[in-house]
C-alpha positions as CSV (number, residue, x, y, z in Angstrom):
1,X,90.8,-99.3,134.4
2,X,88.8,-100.6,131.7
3,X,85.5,-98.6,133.3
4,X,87.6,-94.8,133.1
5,X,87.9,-95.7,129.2
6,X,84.0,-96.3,129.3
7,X,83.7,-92.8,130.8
8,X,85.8,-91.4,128.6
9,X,84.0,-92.4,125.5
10,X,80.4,-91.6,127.1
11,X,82.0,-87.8,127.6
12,X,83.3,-87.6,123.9
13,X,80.0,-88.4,123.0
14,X,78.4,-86.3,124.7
15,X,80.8,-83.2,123.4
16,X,80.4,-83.9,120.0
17,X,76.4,-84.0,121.0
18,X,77.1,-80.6,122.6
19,X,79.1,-79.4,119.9
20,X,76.8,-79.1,117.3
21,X,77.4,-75.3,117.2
22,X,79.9,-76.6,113.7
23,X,78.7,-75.1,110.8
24,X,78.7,-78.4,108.9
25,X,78.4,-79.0,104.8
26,X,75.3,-80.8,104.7
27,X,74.4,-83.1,102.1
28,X,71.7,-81.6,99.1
29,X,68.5,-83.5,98.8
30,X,67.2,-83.5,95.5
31,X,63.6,-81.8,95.4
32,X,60.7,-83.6,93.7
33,X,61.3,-83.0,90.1
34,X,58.2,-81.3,88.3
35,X,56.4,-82.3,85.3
36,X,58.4,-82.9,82.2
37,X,57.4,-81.8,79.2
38,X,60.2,-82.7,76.8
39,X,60.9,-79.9,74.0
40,X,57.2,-79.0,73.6
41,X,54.3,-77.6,76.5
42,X,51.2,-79.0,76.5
43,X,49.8,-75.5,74.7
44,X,51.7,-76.8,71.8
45,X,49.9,-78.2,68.7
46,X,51.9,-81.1,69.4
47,X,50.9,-84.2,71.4
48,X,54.0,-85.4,73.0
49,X,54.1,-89.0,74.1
50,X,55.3,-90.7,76.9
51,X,55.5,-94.5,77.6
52,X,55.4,-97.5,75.7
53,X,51.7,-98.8,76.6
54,X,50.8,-94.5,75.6
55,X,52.9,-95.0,72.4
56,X,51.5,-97.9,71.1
57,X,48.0,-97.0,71.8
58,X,48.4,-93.6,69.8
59,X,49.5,-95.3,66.3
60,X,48.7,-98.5,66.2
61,X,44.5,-99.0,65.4
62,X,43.8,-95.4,65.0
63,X,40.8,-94.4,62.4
64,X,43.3,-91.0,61.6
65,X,46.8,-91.3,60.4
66,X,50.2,-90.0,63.0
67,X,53.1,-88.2,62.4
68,X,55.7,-88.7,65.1
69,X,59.2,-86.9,65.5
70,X,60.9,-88.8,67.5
71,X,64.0,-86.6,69.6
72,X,66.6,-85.9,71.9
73,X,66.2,-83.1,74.1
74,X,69.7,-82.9,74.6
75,X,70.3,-82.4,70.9
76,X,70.5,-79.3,69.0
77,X,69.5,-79.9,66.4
78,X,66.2,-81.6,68.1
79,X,66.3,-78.0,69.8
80,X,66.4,-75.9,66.5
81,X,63.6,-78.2,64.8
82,X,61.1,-78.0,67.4
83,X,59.8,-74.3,66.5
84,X,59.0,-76.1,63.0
85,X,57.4,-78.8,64.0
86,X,55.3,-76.7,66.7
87,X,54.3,-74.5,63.4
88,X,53.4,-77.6,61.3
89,X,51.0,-78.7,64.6
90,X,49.4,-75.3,64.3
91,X,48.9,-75.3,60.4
92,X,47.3,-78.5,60.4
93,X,44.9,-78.2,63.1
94,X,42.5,-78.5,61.0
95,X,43.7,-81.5,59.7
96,X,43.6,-83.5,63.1
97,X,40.9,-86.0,62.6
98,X,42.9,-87.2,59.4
99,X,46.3,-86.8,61.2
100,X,47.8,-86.1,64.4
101,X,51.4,-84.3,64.9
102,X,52.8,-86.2,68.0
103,X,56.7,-86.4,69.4
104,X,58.5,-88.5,71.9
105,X,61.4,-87.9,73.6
106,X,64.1,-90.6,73.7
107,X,66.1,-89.2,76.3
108,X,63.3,-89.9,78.8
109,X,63.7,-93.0,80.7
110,X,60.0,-93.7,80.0
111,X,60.7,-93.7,76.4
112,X,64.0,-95.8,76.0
113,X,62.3,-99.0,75.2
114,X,60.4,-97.3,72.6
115,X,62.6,-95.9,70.4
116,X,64.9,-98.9,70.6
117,X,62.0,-101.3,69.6
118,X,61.4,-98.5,66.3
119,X,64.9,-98.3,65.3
120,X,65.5,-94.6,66.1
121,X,69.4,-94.5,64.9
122,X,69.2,-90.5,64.6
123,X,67.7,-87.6,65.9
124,X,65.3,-86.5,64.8
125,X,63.7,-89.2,63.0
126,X,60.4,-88.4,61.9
127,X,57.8,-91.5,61.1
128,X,54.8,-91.5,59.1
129,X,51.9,-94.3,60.4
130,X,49.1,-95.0,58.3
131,X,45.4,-95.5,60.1
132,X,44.1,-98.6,61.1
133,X,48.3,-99.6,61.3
134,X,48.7,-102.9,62.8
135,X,51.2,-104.1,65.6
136,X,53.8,-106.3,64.5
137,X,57.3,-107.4,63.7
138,X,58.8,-104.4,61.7
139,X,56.3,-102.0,61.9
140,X,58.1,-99.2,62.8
141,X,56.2,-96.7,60.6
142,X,57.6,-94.5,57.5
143,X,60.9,-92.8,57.8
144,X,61.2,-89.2,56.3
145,X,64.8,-88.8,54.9
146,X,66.7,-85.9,56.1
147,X,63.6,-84.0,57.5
148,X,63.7,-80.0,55.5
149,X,61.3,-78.3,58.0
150,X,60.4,-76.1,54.6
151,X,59.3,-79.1,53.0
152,X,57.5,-80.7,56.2
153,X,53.9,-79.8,55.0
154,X,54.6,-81.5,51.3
155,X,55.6,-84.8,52.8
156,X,52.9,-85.2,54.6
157,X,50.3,-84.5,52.2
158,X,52.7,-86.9,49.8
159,X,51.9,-89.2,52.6
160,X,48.4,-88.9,52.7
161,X,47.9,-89.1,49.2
162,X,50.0,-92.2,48.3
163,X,48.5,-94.3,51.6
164,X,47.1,-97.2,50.4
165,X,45.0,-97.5,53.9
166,X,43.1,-94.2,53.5
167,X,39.8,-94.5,55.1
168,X,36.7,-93.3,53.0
169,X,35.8,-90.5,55.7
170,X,39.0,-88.9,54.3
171,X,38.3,-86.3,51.8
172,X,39.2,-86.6,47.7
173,X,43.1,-85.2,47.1
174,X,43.6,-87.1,44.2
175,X,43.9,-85.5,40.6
176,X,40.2,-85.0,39.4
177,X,38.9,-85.3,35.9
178,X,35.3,-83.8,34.5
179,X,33.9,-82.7,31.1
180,X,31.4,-80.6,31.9
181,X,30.0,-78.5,35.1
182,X,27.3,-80.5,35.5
183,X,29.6,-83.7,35.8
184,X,31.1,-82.5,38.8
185,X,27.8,-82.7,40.8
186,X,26.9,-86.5,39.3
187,X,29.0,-87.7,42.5
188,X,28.5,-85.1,44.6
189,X,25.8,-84.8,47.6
190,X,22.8,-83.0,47.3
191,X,23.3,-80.6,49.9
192,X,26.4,-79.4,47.6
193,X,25.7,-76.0,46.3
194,X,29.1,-75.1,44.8
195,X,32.5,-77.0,43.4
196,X,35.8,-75.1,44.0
197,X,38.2,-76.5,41.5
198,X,42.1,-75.8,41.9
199,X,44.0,-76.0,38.6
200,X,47.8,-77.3,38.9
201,X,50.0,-79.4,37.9
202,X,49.1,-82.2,40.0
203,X,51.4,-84.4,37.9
204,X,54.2,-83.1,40.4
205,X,52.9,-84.1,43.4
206,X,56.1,-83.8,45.2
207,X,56.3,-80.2,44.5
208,X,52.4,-78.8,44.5
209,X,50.6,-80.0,47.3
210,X,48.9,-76.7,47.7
211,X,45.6,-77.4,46.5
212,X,45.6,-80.7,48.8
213,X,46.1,-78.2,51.8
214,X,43.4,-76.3,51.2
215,X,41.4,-79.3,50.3
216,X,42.6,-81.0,53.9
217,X,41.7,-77.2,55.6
218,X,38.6,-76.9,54.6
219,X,38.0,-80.6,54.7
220,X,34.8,-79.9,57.0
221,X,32.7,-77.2,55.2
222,X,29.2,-77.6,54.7
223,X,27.6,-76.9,50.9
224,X,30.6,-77.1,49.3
225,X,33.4,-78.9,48.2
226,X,36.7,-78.4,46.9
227,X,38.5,-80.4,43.9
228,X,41.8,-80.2,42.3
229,X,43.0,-80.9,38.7
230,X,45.4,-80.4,36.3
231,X,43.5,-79.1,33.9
232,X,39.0,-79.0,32.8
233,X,38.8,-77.9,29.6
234,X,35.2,-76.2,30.1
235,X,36.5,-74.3,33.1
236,X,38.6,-71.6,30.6
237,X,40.7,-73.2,28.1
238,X,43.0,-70.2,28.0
239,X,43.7,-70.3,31.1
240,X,47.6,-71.6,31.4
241,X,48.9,-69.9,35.1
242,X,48.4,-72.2,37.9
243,X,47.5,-72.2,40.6
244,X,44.0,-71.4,39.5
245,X,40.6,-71.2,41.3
246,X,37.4,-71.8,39.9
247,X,33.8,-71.9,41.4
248,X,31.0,-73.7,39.8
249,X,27.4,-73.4,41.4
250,X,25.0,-76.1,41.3
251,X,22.3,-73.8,40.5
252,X,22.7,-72.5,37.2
253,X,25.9,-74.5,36.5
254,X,27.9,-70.7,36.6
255,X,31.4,-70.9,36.4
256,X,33.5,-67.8,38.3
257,X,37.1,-67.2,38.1
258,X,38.6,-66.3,41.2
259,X,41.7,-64.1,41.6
260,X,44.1,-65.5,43.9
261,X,47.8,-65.3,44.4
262,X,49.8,-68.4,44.2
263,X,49.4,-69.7,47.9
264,X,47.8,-72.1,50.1
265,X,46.7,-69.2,52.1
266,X,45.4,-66.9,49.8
267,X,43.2,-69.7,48.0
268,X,42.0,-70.8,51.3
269,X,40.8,-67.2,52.3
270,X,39.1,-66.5,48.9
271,X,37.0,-69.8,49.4
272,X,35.9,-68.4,52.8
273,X,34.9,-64.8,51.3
274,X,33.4,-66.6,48.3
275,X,31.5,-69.1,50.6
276,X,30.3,-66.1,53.0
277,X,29.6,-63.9,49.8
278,X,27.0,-66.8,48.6
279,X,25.9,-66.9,52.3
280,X,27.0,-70.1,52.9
281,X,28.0,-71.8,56.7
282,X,32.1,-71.1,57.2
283,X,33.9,-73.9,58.7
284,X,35.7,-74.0,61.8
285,X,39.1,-72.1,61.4
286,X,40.6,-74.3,63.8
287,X,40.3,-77.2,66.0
288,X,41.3,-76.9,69.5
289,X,44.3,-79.1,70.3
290,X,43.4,-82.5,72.2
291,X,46.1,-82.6,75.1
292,X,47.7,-86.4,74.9
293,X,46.9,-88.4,78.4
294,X,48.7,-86.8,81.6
295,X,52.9,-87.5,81.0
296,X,54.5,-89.1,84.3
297,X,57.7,-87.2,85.6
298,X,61.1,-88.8,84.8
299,X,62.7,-89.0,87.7
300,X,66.3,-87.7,86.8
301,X,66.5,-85.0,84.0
302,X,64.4,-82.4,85.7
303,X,65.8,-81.7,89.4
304,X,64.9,-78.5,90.7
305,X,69.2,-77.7,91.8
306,X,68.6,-76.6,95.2
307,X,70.0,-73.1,95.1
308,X,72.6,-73.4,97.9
309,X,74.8,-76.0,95.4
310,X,74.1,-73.1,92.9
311,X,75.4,-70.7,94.9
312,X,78.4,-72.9,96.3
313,X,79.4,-73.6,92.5
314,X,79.2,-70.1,91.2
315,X,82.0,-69.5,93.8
316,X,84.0,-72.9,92.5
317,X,86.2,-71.7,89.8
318,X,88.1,-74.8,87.6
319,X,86.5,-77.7,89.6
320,X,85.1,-80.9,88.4
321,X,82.3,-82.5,89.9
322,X,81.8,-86.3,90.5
323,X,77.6,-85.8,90.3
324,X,78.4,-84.6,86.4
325,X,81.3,-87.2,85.2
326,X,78.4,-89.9,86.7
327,X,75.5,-88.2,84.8
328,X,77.4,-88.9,81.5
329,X,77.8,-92.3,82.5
330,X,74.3,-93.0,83.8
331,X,72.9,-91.1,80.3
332,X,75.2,-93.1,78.1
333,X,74.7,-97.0,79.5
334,X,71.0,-96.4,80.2
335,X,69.2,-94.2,77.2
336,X,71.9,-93.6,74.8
337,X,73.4,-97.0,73.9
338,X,69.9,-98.9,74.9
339,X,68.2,-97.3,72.2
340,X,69.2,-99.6,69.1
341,X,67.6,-103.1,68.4
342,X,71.2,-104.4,67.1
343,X,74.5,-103.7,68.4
344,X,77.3,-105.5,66.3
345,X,79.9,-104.8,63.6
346,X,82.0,-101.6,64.4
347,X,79.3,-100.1,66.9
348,X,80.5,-103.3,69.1
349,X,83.5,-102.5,69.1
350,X,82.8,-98.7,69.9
351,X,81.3,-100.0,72.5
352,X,83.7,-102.5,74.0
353,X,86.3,-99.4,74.0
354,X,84.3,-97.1,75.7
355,X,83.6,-99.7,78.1
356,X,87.2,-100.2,78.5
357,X,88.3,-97.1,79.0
358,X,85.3,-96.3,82.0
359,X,86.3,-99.2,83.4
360,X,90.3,-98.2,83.6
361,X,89.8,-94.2,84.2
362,X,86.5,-93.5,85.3
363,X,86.5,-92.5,89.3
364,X,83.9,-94.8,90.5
365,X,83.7,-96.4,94.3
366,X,84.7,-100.2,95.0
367,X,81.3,-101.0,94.0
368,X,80.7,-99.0,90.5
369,X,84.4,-100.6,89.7
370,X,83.0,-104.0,89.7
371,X,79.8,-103.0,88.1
372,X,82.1,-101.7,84.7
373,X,84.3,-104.4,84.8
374,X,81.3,-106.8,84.8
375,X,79.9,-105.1,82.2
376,X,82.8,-105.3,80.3
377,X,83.2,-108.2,80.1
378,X,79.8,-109.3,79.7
379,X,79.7,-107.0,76.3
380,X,83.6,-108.1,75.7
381,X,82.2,-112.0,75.5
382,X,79.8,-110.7,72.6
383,X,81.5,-111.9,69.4
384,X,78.9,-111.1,66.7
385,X,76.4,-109.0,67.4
386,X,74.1,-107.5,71.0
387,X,70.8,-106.4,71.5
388,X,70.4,-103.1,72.8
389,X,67.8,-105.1,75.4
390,X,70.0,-107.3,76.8
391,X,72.7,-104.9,76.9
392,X,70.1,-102.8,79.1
393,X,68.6,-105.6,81.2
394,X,72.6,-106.5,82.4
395,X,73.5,-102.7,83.0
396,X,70.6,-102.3,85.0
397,X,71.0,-106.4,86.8
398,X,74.8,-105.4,87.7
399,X,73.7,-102.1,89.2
400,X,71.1,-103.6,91.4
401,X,73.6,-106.5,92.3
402,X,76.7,-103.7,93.4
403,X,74.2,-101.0,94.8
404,X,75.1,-98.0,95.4
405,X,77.4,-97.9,92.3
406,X,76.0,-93.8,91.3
407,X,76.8,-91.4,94.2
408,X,74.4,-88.5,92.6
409,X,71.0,-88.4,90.8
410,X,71.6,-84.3,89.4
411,X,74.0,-82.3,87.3
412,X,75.8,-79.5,89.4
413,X,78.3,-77.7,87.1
414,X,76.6,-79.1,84.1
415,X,73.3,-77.7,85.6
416,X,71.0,-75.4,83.4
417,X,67.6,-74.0,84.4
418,X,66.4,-75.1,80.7
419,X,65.3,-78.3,80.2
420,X,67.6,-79.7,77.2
421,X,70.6,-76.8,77.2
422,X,73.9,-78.0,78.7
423,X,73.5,-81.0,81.4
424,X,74.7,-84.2,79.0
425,X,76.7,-82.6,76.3
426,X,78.3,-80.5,79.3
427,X,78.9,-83.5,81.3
428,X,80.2,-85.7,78.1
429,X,82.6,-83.2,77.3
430,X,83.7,-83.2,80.7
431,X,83.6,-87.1,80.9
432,X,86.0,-87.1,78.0
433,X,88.3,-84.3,79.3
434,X,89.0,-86.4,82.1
435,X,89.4,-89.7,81.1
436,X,92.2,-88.2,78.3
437,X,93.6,-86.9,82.0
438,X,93.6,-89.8,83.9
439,X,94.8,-91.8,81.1
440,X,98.1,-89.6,81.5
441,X,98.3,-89.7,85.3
442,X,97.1,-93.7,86.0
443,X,99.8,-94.5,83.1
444,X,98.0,-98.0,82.7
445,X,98.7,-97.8,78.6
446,X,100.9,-95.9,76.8
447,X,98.5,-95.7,73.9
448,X,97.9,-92.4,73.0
449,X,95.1,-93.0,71.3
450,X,92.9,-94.7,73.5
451,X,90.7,-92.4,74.9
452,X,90.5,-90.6,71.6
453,X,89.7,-93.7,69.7
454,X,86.6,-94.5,72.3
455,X,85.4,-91.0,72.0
456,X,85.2,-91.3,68.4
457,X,83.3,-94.7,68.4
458,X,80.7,-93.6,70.9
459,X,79.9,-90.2,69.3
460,X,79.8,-91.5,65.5
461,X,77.8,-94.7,67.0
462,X,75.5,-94.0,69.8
463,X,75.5,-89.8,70.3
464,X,71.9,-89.2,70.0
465,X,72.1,-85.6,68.1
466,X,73.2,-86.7,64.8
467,X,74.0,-83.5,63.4
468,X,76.7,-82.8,66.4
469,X,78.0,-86.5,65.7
470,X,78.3,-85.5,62.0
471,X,80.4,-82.8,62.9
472,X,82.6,-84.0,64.9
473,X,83.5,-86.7,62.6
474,X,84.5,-84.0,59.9
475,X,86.6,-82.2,62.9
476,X,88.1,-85.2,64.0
477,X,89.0,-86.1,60.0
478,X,89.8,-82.2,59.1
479,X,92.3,-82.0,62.3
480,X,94.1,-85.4,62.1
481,X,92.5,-86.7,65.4
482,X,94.3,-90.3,64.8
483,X,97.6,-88.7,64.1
484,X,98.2,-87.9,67.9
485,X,101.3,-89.4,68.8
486,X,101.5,-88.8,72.6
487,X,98.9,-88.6,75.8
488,X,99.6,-85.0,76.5
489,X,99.1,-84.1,72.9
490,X,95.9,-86.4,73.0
491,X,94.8,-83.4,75.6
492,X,95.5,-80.8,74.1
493,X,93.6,-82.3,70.7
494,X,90.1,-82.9,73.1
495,X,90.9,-79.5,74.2
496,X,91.4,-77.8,70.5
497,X,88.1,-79.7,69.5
498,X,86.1,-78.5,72.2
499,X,87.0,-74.8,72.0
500,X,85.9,-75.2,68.2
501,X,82.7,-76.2,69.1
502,X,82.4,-73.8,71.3
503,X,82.9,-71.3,68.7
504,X,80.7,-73.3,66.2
505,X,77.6,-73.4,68.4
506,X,78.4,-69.4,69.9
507,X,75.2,-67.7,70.4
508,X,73.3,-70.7,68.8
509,X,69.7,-71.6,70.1
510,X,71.4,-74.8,72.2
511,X,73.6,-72.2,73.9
512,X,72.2,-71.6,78.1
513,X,72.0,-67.8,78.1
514,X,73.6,-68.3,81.8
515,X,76.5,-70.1,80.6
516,X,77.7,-68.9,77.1
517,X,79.8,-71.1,75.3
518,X,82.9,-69.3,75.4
519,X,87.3,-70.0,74.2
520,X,88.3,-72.1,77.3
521,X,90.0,-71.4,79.4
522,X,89.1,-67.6,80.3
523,X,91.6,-65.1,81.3
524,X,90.3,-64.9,84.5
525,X,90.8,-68.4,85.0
526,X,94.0,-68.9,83.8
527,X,95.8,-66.0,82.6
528,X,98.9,-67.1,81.5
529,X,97.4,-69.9,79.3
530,X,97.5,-66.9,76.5
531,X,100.6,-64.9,75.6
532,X,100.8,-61.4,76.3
533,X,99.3,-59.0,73.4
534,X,97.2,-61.6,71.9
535,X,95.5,-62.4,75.1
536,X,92.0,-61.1,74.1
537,X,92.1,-63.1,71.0
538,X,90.7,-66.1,70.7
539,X,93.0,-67.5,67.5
540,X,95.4,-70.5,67.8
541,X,97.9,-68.2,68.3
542,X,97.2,-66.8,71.0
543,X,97.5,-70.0,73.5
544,X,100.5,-70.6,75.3
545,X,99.7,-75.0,74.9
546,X,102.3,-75.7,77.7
547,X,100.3,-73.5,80.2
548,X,97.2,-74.8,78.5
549,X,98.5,-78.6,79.0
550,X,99.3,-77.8,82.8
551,X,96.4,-76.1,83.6
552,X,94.1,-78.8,81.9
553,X,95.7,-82.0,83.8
554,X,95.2,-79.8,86.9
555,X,91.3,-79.2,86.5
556,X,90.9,-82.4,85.5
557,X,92.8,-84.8,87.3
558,X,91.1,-87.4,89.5
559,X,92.6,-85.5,92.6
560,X,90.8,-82.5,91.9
561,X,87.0,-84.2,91.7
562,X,85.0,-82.2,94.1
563,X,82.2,-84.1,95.7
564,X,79.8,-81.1,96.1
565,X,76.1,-82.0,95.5
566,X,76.7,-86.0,95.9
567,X,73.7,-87.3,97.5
568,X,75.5,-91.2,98.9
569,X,79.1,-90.9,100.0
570,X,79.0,-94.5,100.4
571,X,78.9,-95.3,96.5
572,X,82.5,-93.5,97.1
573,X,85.7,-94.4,98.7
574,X,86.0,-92.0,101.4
575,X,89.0,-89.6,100.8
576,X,90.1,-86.1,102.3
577,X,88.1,-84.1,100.1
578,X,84.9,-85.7,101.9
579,X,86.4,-85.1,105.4
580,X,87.1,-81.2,104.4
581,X,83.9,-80.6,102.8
582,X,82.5,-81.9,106.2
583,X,85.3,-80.0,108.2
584,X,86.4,-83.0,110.1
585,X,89.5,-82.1,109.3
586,X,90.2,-78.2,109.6
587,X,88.4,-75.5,111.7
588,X,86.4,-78.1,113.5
589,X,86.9,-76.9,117.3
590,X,84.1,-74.3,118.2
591,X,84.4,-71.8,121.3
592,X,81.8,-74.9,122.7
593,X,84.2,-77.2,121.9
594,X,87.4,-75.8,123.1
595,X,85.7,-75.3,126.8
596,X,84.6,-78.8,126.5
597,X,87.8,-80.1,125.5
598,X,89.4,-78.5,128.7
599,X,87.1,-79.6,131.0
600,X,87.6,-82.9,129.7
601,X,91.1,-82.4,130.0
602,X,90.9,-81.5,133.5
603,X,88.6,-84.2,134.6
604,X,90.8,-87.2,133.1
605,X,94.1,-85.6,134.4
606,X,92.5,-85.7,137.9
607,X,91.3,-89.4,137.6
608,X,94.4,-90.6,136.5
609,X,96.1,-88.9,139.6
610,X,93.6,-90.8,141.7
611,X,94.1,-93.6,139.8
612,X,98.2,-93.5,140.5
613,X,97.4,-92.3,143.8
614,X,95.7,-95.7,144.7
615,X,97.5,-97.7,143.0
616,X,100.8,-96.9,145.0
617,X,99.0,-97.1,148.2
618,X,97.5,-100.4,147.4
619,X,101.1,-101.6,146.4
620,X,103.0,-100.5,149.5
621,X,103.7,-103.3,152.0
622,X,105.8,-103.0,155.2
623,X,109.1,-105.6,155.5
624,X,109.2,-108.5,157.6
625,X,112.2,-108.9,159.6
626,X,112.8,-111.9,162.1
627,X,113.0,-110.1,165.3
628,X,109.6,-109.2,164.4
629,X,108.9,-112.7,165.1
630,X,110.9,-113.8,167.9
631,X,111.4,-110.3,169.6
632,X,114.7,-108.4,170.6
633,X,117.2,-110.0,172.1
């Protein structure tokens, strides 16, 4: 019989081969990603960097100084600075063969080793590098404390006047001293038909820079040249407002009193009048921006969503998507924690509870199981101190030794057509909501505090936007985070925290315009989660926390992980979500397949009558009697 079971198979085949009228789910491919360019284009005044071997060429043996912000994309903070910073490019364009404006990002894969070898521990951090600066053990640069975008012009200058390695190409800044008008031509070139002298009190350098800004503008100008002082006696000893602006001409040793208003920009423009006035050659205004060498593409934080996922999720209401919870993950093991040259002290032991609560909660396949609890232990076995390098080369060792561990390379709920809005905070939020979740349901501990407690550690210790890490550290503080006494309540808190964050960063610059931060969660989504006549207000009052509670470890509970946009189901055990999103399971017969089916059904019944058929015949057998042998008697 064995060759009707052959047949039987062959057919099946052959229907599901002819079947193909099923309207399957199929699987997204992620599209080339196209070029990165961080927080800033490449029409910016700023030279963004990518790459180590990029990096190190741009600062280290330079005959001009750099000043580097290094950021996080994904931080606001990064997000609200960046207009500055672009502005501070632009006003010193005329500065650039003394200094460059330059910024990495350290949220780019290309870039991790980078800031972890300069000791970014915030974002952003911005660094000051001297020309000439040589490559070495500590040489990370000078830090600018708490960078005041109001103040960024002033620090640099500070900078450029206190470097000891200034080269002799850069122009005079320092306070200048003269007796007479004729002395200030002793030292100055013969071309030099006029000296523009800026009076102020240069003995506050922190606070008047201005004169060293127009100095550094007009750096370049031909005939002239341009000096500041706190004070020549011969220029007008009455004079007692500063700024002031004087110009001496070689000629006949004149001395003119310019009117000016108390600005860098108006004494720069009444040089250039003056200067065209005595028909002298006017500068360059500005110098065109050199674009920094072609930046390669990261090959994660900028897939182009294929719109049929974008479409599929807009119709997915209170969902959670496996490709986000693993974006966290991948972001937080592989850039975020990375980044710094020294793990020890209480950001170990941050880290050995995050670790320990992925490795408990966090809804991983067989594979990506062992790969945490490997890494777990590996960090766990770390009494003192880690390096962030080692602590990369093992993440990225275990996940070449369990591959596949990550099902998905994209964010899908967390998704946002702007580069640097949503994806990871979205999808760390998330993370957290659902590891407070499955905390509850898995019961492994009974600690209510767990979760929480990792949360806390890994924000205040490896978040990359310090400003949103500061902040929830006062939250956390201001609303008793470690007072939580139970799991569910350990919920709710996450969930309390998050809607005031929500409400903090409301119509902010970090906010997606698609995808407003808003009091979760919505009437429409869960309309009896607020009580009756308060349920358009968004006030603590208006929350009805047991529905909250109920609705939150339903969104978020392992079961209800939908596996839309997941590029390798085999990183994943396979489960009945997979086989419905494929419709194995329900609606799978077509018309085709129903007529198939019957035919089929037809065929075997009639071979197994044949086969019954023979069988008996074969079987009967006539019976012998003796008279058969011997004959009637």
């Amino acid at each position: 019989m064995r060759w009707l079971w052959v047949l039987l198979t062959v057919l099946l085949g052959l229907s599901g081969v002819l079947g193909r009228g099923i309207p399957f789910l199929k699987q997204q491919q992620s599209q080339s990603p196209s070029d990165y360019n961080g927080l800033y284009m490449q029409t910016d005044a700023v030279d963004e960097l990518i790459g180590k071997e990029q990096f190190q060429a741009w600062v280290f043996q330079q005959k001009r100084a750099a000043f580097v912000e290094f950021y996080n994309s994904f931080c606001g903070f990064c997000r609200r600075f960046a207009p500055h910073w672009i502005q501070l490019g632009e006003d010193t364009q005329n500065w650039r063969d003394i200094v460059a404006i330059s910024a990495i990002d350290c949220s780019s894969d290309e870039n991790s080793d980078v800031c972890r070898d300069f000791e970014v521990m915030a974002y952003p951090t911005i660094r000051y590098f001297p020309p000439n600066y040589e490559e070495g053990a500590k040489q990370i640069g000078k830090s600018v404390l708490r960078p005041d975008h109001d103040t960024l012009k002033q620090v640099l200058v500070n900078f450029l006047l206190t470097d000891e390695q200034k080269l002799p190409s850069w122009p005079d800044l320092e306070d200048f001293t003269a007796d007479s008008a004729a002395e200030l031509f002793t030292t100055a070139p013969q071309n030099i038909k006029i000296v523009y002298v800026i009076l102020e009190n240069v003995q506050e350098p922190n606070k008047n820079t201005t004169g060293a800004q127009v100095i550094l503008d007009l750096h370049k100008a031909e005939n002239v040249i341009i000096r500041r002082a706190s004070s020549m006696e011969f220029l007008h000893p009455k004079t007692t407002a500063r700024p002031a602006l004087f110009a001496v001409h070689r000629e006949n040793l004149l001395i003119e009193q310019l009117t000016v208003e108390p600005s860098q920009e108006s004494i720069r423009n009444k040089i250039l009048s003056h200067m065209q006035e005595n028909n002298l050659d006017i500068p360059v205004s500005a110098v065109p921006v050199s674009a920094a060498p072609n930046k390669p593409t990261p090959d994660w934080m900028k897939h182009k969503q294929d719109k049929a996922i974008q479409d599929k999720v807009a119709e997915m209401k209170g969902v959670v998507f496996q490709a986000d919870l693993e974006q966290a993950v991948r972001f937080a093991l592989f850039h975020e924690i990375p980044r710094y040259e020294a793990i020890k002290d209480d950001r170990l032991l941050a880290l050995k509870r995050f670790l320990s609560v992925l490795s408990r909660y966090f809804p991983f396949g067989d594979n990506g199981r062992r790969f945490l609890k490997e890494l777990e232990t590996f960090v766990g076995d770390k009494e003192e101190s880690l390096s962030g390098e080692a602590f990369e080369n093992e993440a990225k060792r275990l996940e070449e030794h369990h591959r596949p561990i990550f099902s998905s390379s994209k964010f899908v709920g967390c998704y946002s057509e702007v580069d640097g809005l949503r994806r990871y905070p979205c999808s760390l939020w998330l993370l957290f909501h659902h590891l407070t979740v499955a905390a509850v349901e898995q019961n492994v501990s009974t600690d209510p505090l767990e979760v929480l407690h990792a949360m806390h550690g890994y924000i205040k210790h490896f978040f990359g936007c310090t400003d949103c890490s500061n902040h929830f550290q006062e939250m956390a503080k201001k609303n008793r985070m470690f007072s939580v006494a139970s799991q569910d309540n350990a919920i709710l808190w996450l969930w309390s925290a998050h809607n005031e964050a929500n409400k903090r960063l409301s119509g902010d610059t970090t906010e997606d315009p698609a995808h407003p931060k808003i009091q979760f969660p919505g009437a429409a989504e869960c309309p009896q989660c607020r009580r009756g006549d308060n349920a358009s207000h968004n006030d603590e009052d208006s929350w009805d926390r047991t529905e909250v509670l109920f609705y939150l470890r339903r969104i978020h509970s392992p079961q209800n992980i939908s596996r839309l946009g997941v590029d390798d189901e085999a990183a994943l055990p396979a489960s009945l979500d997979v086989l419905r999103a494929k419709r194995y399971v329900s609606n799978v017969f077509s018309d085709i397949d129903m007529r198939m089916g019957l035919l089929l059904y037809g065929f075997c019944l009639c071979m197994l009558l044949a086969a019954v058929r023979l069988f008996l015949k074969r079987g009967y057998r006539k019976k012998m009697y003796i008279h058969d042998l011997l004959g009637k008697v």
